[in-house]
N, C-alpha and C positions, 0 to 999 in steps of 0.2 A: 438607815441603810439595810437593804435586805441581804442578809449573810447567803453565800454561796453555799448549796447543798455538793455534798462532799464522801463519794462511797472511797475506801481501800479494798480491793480483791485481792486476796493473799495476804494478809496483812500482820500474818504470825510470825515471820522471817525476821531479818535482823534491818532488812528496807523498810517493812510495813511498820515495823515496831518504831524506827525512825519517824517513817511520814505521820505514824501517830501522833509522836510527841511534837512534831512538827505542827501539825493540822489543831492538835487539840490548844494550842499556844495562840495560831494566827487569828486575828482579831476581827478578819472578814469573811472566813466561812464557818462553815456547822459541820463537826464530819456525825453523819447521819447513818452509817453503814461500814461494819468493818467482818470481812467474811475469812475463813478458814475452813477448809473440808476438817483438818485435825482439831481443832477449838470449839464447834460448829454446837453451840448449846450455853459454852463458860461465858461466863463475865470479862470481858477483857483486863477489867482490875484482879481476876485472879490470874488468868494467865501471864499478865505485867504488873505484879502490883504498886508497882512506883505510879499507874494512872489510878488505882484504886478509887483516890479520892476525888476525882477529877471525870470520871465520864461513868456514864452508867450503860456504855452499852453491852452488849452481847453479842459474840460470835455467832454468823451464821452459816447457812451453806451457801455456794458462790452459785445463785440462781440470777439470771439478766434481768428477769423482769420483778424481781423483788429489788434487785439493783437500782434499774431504771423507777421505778416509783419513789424511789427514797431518795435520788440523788441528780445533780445537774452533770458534777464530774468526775468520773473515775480514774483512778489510779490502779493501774494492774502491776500488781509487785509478785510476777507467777515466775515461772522456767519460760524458758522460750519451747516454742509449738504449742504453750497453755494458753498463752498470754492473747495468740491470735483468734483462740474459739471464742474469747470476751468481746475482743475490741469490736468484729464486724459488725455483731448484732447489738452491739451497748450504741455504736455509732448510730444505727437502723432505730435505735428509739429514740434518736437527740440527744443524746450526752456528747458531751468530747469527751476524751481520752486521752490519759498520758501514761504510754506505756516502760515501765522499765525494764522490759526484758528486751531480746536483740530480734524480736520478731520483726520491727519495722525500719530498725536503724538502718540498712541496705538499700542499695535501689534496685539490686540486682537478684532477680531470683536464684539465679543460676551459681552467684556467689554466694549468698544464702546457703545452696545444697551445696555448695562446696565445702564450707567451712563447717555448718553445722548437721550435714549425713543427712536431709530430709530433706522433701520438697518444701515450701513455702506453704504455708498453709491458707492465706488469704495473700495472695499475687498483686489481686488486683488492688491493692490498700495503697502498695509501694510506693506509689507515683504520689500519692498523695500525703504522704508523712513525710514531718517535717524533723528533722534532724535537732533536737531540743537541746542545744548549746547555744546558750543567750547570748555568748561575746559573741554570737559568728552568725546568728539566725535569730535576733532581737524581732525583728519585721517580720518573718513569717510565722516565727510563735506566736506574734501576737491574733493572727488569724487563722490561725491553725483549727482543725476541728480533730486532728491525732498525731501527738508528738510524741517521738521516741525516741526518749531521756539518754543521754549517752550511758556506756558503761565509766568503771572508774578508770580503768588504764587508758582507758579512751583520754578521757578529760585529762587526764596529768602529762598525756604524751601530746595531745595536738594542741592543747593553750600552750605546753611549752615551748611548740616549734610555729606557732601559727606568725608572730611577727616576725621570724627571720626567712618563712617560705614566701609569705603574701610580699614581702618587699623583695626576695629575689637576692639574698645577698650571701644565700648555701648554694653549694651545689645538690644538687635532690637524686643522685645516686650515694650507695656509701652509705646511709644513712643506718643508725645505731641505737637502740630505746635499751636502758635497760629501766628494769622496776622492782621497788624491794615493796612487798605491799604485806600488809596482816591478813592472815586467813582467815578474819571475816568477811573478804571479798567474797569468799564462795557460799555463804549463806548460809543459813542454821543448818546444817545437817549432820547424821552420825556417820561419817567416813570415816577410815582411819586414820590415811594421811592428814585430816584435820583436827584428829583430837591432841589435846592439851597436853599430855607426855608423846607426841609423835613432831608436835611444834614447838613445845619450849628449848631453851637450848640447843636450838638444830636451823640452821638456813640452808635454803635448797630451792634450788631452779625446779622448774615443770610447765610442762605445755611446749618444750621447743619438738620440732622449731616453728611451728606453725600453732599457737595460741591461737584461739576463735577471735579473738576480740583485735587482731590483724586485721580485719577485713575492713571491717569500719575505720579502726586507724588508718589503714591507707586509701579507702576511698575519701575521709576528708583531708586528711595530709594533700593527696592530686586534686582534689578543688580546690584548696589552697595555694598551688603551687601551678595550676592551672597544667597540668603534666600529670602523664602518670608516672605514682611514686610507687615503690616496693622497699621495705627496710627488713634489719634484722632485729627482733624481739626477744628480751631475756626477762621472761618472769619471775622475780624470785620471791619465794615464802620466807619471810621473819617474825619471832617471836612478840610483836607487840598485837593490843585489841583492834584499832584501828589506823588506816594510814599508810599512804602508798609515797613513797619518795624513787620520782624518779628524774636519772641522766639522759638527757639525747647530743650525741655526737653530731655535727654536720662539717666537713670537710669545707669550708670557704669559698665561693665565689670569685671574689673582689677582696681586696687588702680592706681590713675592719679592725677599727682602733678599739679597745676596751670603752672611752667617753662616746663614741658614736655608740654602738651596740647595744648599752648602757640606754645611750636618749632613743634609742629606735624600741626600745622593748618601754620603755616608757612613757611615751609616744603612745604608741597601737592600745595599753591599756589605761590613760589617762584617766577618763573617764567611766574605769568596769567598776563597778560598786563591791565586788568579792574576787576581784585579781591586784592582787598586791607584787610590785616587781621592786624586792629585795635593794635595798637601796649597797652604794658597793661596799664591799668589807666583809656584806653580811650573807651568809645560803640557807637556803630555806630547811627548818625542821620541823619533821612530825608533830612532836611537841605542841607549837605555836599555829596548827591548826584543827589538831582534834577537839572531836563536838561542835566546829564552825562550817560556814559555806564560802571559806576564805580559800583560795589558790594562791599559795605563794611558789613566786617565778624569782629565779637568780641566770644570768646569763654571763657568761667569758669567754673570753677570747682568750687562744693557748698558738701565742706566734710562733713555736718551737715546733708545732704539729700544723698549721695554718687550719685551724680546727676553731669552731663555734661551739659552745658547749651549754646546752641548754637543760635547767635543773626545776626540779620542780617541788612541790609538797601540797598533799591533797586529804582531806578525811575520806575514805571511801565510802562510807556508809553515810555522808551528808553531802558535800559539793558533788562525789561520784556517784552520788543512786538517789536518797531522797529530797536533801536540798539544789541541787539542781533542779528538780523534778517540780519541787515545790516554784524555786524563780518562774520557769518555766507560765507554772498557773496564774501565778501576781499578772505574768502578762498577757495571759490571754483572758482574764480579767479585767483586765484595764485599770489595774492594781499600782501604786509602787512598788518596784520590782524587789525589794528590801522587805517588803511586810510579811513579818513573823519570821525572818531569818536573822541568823548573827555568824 
């Protein structure tokens, strides 16, 4: 079998360093290209030496058409407004593309310059990208020729609420997210707020009340609930390396017993290969999913409040950024969706 050619753009971050150890592991492609403007010379085994042994390539500069010759699929792990000067012209040579940053996950441009200060940089992409969260858009990843990968809050907030909006048994005003995640969501860089005496011993919200990564959350929360949704979001920073745990409130519908709730969230993810729903007793911890592309789900019902309360646990640097990203490719390969993750 011919292994799949395989570029990372950006690939020096705490995503790319992921999809590395990801990509250099799966059993069906070659990664063939991994570029950095800051690495753009080294060895990838000195600047990670845990691959040392393991790949022989070298950082280069993020040029498209040294890209496109080296590779079938890209991965852009940039900032968003970077991410979209790769994806047009990497498209324009035949590659797909899976992008992780929030340049496509929109459909809207106008929401786009809302949330993130800047026009759209490639408008006319929108239409055409596909929302790369495989419990909800299995079938059009797999045809996809540019998927963009969700974020991590993304992913812990709508798998958590996705089987109590899609069946209709919340009411979808009122709605409540909060998230405790590690500040390696924000990616390798030297800010204050995220160095390691400004996070250790200290939790604290940021981004209210209006966090970017809203926009996306509630445009699929309202395709799920086939309504438009609006909620309130509380990001909070805590002191661990990876892992986002979060609550979503939904105020009740219809009378919902703990055993139904229970078989309805069990039910919708019967068959996901990396969503596990908490069986009762138990709630989902950090712990038991860092380093995996595991989602664990716990759901209750709280009759004293007629409140649904749905919980979650997610790695962000793997289900949230690169192993999604990775499922994602198994299936627009024609892949098991499983190959090379855990």
């Amino acid at each position: 079998m011919n292994k799949v050619k395989i570029a990372i753009v950006g690939a020096s971050g705490y995503t790319g360093e992921e999809l590395v150890r990801l990509l250099l592991s799966h059993p069906a492609v070659e990664l063939t290209c991994v570029t950095s403007r800051q690495q753009a010379g080294q060895p990838l085994g000195k600047a990670f030496p845990k691959f040392a042994s393991r790949s022989k390539l070298v950082f280069t500069e993020p040029k498209v058409d040294d890209i496109a010759r080296q590779a079938e699929v890209a991965f852009l792990a940039l900032p968003h407004g970077v991410a979209a000067e790769f994806a047009a012209p990497l498209l324009e040579k035949g590659l797909r593309v899976i992008d992780l940053s929030a340049d496509f996950r929109l459909r809207s441009a106008e929401v786009y310059k809302d949330f993130y200060a800047h026009d759209h940089p490639a408008p006319a992409l929108l239409k055409e990208a596909v929302y790369g969260s495989p419990e909800l858009r299995r079938d059009e990843i797999r045809k996809a020729r540019l998927v963009a990968s969700p974020g991590c809050y993304p992913t812990s907030i709508i798998l958590a609420s996705a089987p109590a909006l899609k069946n209709k048994v919340v009411k979808t005003v009122g709605i409540i997210a909060n998230s405790l995640s590690s500040p390696s969501g924000a990616g390798r860089k030297a800010e204050p707020d995220y160095l390691f005496i400004e996070c250790n011993e200290s939790v604290r919200a940021y981004g209210l009340p209006k966090h970017r990564h809203l926009s996306e959350i509630e445009q699929e929360l309202s395709l799920l609930a086939a309504t438009p949704i609006t909620i309130s979001f509380t990001p909070t920073l805590v002191p661990i390396n990876r892992g986002i745990h979060t609550t979503v409130y939904f105020d009740l519908a219809k009378p919902l017993s703990q055993a139904d709730a229970q078989k309805l969230y069990e039910d919708f993810y019967r068959n996901e290969p990396f969503v596990r729903v908490m069986e009762p007793g138990r709630l989902p911890d950090t712990k038991n999913i860092a380093g995996t592309n595991f989602l664990d789900v716990a759901v209750r019902i709280d009759p004293r409040t007629n409140r649904l309360i749905a919980l979650s646990a997610v790695d962000n640097i793997v289900k949230g950024a690169g192993g999604q990203a990775v499922q994602s490719l198994n299936l627009m390969c024609s892949l098991d969706e499983t190959t090379g993750l855990v």
